[in-house]
N, CA, C and O of each residue as an XYZ file, in Angstrom:
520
protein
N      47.719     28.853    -19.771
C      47.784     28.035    -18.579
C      47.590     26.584    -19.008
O      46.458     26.254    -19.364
N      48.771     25.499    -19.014
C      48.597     24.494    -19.375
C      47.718     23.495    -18.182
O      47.877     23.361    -16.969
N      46.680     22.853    -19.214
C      45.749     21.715    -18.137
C      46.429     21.005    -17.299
O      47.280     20.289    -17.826
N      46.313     20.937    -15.748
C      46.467     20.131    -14.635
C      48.668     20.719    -14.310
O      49.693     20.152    -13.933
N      48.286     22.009    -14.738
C      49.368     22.808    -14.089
C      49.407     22.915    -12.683
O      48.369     22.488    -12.177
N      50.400     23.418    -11.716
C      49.997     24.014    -10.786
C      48.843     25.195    -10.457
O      48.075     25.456     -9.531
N      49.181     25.749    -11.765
C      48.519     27.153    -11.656
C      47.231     26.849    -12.138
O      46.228     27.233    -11.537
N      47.163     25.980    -13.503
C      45.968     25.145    -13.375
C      44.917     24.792    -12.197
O      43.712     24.988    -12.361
N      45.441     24.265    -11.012
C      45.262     23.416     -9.814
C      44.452     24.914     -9.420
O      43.244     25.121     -9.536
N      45.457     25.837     -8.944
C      44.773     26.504     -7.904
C      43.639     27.274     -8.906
O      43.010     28.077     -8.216
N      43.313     27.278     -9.910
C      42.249     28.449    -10.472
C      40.971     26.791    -10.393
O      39.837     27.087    -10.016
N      41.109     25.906    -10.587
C      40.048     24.733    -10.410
C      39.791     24.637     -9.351
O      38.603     24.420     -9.111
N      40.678     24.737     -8.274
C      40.336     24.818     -6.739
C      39.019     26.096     -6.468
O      37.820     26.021     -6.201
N      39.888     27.126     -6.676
C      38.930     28.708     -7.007
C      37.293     28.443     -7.082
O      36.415     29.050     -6.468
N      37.151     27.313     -8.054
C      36.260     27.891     -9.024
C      35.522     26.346     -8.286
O      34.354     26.656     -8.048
N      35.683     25.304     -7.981
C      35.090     24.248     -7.250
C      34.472     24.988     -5.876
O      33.311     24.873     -5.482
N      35.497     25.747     -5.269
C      35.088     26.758     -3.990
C      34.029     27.462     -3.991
O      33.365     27.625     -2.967
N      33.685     28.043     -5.283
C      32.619     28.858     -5.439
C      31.584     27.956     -6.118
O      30.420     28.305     -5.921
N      31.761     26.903     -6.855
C      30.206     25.733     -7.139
C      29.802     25.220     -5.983
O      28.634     25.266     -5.598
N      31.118     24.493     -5.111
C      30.666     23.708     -3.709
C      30.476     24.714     -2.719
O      31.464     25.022     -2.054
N      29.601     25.174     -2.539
C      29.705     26.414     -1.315
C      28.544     26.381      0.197
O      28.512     26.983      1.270
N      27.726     25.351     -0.456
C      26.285     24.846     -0.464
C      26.283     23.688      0.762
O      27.290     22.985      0.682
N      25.712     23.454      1.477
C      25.487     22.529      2.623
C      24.482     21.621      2.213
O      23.286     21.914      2.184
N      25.000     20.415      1.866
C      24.014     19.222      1.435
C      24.471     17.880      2.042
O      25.282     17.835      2.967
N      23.867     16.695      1.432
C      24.363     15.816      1.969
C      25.420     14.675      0.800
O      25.598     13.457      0.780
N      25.893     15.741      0.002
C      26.872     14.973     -0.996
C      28.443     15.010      0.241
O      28.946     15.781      1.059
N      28.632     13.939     -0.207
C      30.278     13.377      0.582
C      30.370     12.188     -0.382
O      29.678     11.188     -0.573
N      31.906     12.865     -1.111
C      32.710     12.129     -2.395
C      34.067     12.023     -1.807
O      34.616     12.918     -1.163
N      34.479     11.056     -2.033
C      36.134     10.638     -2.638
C      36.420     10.570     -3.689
O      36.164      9.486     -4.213
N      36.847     11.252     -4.252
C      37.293     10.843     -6.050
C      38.840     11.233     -6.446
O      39.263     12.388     -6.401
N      39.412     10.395     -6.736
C      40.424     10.782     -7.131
C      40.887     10.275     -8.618
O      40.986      9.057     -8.770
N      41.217     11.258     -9.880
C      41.521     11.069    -11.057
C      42.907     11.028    -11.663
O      43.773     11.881    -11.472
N      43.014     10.045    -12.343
C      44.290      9.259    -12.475
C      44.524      9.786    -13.848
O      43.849      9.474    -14.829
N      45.496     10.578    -13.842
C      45.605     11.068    -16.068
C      46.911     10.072    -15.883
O      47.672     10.124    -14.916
N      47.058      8.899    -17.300
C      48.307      8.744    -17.697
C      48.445      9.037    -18.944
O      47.572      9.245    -19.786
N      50.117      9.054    -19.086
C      50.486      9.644    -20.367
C      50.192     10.819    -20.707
O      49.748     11.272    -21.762
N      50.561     11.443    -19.424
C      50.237     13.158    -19.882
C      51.017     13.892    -20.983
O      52.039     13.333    -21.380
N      50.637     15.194    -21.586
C      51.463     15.586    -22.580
C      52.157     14.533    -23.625
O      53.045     15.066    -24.289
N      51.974     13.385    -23.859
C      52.176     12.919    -24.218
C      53.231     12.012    -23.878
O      53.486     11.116    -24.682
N      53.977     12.114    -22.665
C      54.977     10.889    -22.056
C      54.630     10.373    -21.021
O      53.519     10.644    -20.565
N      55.507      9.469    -20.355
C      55.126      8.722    -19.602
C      55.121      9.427    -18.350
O      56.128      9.475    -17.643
N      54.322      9.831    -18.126
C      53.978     11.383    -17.099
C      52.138     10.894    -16.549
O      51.154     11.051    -17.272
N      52.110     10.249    -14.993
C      51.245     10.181    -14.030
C      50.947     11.573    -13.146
O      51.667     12.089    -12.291
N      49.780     11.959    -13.589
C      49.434     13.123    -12.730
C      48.041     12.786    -12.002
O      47.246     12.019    -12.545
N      47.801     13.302    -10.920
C      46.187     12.791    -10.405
C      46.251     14.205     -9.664
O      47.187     14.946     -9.359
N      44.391     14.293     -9.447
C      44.426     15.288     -8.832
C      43.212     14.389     -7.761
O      42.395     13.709     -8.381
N      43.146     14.391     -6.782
C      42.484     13.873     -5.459
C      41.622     15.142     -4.737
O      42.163     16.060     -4.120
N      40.394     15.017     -4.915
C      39.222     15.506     -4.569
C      38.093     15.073     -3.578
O      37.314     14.196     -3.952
N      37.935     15.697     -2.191
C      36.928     15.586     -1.274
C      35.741     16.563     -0.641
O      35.837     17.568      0.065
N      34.864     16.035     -1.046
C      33.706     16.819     -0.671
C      32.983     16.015      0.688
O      32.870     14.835      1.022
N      32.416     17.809      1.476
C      31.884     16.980      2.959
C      30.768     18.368      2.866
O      31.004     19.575      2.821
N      29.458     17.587      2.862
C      28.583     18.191      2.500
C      28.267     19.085      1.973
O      27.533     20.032      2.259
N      28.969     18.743      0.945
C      28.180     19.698     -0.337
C      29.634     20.489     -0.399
O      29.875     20.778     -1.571
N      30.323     20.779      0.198
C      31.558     21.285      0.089
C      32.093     20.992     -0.151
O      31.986     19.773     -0.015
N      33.448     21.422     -0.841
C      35.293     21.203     -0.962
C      35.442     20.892      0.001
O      34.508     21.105      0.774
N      36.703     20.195      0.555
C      37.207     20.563      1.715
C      38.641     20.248      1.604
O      39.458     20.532      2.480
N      38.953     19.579      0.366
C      40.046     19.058     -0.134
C      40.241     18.744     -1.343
O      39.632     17.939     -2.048
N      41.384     19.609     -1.640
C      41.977     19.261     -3.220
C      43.556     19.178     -3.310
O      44.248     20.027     -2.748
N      44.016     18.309     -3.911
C      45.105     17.873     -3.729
C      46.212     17.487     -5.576
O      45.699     16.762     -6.429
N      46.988     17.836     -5.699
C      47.626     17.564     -6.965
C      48.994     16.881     -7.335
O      50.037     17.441     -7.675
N      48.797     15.835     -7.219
C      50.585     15.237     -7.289
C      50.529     14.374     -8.618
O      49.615     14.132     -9.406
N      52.121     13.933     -8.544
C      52.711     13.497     -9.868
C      53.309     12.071     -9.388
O      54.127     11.914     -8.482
N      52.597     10.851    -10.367
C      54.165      9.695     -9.646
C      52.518      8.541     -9.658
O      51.395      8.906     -9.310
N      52.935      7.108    -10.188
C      52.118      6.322     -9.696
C      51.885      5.846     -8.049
O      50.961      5.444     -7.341
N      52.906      6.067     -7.964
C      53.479      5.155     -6.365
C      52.630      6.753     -5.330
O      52.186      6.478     -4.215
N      52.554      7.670     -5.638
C      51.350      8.289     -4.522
C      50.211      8.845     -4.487
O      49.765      9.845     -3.925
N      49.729      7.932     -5.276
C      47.988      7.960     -5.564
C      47.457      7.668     -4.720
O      47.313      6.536     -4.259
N      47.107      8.539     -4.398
C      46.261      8.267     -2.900
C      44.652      7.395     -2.898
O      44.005      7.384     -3.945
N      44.167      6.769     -1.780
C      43.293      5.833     -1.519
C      42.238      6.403     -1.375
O      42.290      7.486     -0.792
N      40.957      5.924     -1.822
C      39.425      6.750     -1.944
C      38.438      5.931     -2.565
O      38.673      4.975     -3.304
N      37.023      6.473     -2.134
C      36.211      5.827     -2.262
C      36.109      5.685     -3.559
O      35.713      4.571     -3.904
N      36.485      6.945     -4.965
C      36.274      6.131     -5.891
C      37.776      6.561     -6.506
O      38.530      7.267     -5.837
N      38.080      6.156     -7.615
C      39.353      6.026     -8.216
C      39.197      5.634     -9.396
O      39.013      4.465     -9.736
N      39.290      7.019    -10.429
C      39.142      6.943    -12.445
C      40.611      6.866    -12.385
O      41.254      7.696    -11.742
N      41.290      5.683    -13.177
C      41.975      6.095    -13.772
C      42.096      6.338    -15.870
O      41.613      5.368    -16.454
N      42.529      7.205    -16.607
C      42.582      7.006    -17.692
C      43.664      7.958    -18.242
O      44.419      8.725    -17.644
N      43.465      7.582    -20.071
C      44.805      8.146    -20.350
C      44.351     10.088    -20.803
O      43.390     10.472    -21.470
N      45.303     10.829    -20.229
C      45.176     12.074    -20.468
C      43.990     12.604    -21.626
O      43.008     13.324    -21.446
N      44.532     11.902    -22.956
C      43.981     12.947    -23.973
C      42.111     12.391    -23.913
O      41.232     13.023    -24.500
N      41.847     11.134    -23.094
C      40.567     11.017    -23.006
C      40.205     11.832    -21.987
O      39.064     12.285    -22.067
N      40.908     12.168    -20.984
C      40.272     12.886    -19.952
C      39.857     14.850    -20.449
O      39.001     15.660    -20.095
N      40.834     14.862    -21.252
C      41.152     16.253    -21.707
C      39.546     16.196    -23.257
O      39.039     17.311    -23.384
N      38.756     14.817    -24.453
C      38.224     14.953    -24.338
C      36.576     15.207    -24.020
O      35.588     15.615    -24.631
N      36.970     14.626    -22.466
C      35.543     14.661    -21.248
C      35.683     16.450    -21.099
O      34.720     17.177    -20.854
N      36.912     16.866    -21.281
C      36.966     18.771    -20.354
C      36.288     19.464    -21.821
O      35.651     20.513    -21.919
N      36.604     18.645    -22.724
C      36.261     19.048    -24.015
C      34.775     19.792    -24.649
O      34.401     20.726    -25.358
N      34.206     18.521    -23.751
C      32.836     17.748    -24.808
C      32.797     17.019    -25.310
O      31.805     16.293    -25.374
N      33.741     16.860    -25.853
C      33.665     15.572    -26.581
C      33.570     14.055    -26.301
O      33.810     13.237    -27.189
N      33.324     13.808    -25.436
C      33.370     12.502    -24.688
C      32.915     12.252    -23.339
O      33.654     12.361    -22.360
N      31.325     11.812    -23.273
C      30.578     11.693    -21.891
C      31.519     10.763    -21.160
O      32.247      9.823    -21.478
N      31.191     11.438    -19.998
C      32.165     10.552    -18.942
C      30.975      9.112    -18.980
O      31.445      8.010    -19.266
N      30.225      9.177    -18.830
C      29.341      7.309    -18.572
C      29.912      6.526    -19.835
O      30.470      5.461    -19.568
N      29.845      6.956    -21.359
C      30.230      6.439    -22.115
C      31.785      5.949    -22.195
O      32.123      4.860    -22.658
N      32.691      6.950    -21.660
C      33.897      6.616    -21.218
C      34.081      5.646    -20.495
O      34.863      4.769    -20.861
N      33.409      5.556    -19.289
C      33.437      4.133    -18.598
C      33.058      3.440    -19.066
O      33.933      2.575    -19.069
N      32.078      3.012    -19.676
C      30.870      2.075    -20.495
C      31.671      1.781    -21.369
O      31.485      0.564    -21.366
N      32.622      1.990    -22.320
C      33.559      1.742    -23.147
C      34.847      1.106    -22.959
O      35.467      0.375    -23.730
N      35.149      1.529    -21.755
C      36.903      1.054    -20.881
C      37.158      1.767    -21.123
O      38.130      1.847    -20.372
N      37.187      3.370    -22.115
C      38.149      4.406    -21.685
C      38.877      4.885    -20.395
O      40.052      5.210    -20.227
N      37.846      4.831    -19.554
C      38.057      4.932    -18.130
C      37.673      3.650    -17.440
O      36.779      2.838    -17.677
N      38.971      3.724    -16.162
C      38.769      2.213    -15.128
C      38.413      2.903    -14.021
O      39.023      3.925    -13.707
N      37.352      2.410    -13.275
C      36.837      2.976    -12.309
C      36.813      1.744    -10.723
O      36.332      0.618    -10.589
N      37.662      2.758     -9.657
C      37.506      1.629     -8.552
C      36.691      1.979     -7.913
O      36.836      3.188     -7.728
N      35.457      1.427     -7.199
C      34.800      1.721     -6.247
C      33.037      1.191     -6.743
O      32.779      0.789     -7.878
N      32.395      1.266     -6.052
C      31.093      0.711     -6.267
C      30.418      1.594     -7.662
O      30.327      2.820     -7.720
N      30.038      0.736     -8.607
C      29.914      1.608    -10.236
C      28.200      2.344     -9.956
O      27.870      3.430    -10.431
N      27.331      1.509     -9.139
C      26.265      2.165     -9.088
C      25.788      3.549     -7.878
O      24.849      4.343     -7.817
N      26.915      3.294     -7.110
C      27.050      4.970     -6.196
C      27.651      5.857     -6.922
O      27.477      7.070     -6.804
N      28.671      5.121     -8.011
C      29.563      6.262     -8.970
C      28.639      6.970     -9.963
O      28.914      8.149    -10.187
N      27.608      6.448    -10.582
C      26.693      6.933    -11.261
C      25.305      7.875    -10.462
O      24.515      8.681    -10.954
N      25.437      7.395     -9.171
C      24.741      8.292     -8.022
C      25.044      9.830     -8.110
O      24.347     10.843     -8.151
N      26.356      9.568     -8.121
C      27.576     11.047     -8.125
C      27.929     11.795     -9.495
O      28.594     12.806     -9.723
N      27.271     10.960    -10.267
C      27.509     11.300    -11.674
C      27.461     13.304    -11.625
O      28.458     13.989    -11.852
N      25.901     13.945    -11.236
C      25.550     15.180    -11.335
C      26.968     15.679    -10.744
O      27.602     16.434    -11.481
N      27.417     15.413     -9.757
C      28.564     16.160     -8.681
C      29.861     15.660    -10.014
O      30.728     16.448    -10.393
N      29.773     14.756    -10.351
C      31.291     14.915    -11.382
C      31.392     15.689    -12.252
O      32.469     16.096    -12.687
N      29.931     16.126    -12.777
C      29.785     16.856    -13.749
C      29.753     18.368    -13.499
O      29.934     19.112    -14.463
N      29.548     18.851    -12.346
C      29.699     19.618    -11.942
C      31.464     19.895    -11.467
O      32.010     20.973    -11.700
N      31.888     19.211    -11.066
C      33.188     19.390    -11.105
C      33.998     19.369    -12.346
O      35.059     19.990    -12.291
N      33.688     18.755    -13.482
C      34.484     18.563    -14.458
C      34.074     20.321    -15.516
O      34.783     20.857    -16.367
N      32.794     20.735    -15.018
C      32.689     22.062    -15.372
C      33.686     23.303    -15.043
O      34.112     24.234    -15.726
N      33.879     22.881    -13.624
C      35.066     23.697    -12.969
C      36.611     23.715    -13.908
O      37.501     24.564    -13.965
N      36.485     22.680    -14.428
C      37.698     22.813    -15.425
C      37.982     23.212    -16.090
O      39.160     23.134    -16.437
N      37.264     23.772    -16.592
C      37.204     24.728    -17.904
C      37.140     26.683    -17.380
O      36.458     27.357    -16.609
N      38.386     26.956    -18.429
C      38.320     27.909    -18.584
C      38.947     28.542    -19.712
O      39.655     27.884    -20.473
N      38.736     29.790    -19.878
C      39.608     30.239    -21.328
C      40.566     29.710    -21.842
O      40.773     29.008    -22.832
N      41.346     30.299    -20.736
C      42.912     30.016    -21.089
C      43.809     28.982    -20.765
O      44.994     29.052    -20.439
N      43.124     28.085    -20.893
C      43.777     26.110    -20.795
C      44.178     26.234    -22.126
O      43.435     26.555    -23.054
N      45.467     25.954    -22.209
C      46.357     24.697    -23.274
C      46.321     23.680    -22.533
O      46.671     23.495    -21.367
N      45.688     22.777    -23.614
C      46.174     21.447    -23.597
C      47.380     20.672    -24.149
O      47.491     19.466    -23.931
């Protein structure tokens, strides 16, 4: 199952469904910007909303021009994002570096840090090619 497939999409959806299941008072916008996927000039994002403590929205498109609008907004290039899914590469240090460009207020984004990390867990599974 290649990373940020369709089929990709729906087993991360799956598996966010069953971490976010919980009634709290987390409410995120995040939406993640991969460029240069697979190695060409290939924009993929996947757009993510949580409403207390829940999913309630996950979304997967291709194309700069419909990146959708949100409270926060990573964009970076694929093989760094692929490795944050890794290990190999803390997401704070990623930002802290410019690997990643981040829109939205940087000290609520680090608020949310636990909830990204928890989502970026959801990504992982066996059978990802990257």
């Amino acid at each position: 199952m290649k990373f940020l497939s369709e089929e990709w999409t729906k087993k991360h959806k799956e598996m966010l469904e069953t971490q976010f299941n919980k009634e709290n008072r987390n409410n995120v916008e995040l939406v993640e910007i991969y460029e240069n996927c697979y190695g060409e000039d290939i924009t993929i994002w996947i757009s993510y909303k949580m409403v207390d403590g829940k999913l309630a929205h996950l979304e997967r498109g291709e194309g700069e021009d419909k990146i959708p609008e949100a409270t926060f907004r990573s964009f970076g290039d694929y093989e760094d994002y692929v490795a944050v899914c890794k290990g190999q590469l803390d997401p704070k240090k990623g930002i802290m570096t410019g690997k990643f460009t981040l829109e939205g207020n940087l000290l609520k984004a680090m608020a949310m840090l636990g909830t990204y990390m928890k989502v970026n867990e959801c990504k992982k599974f066996p059978e990802i090619e990257f």
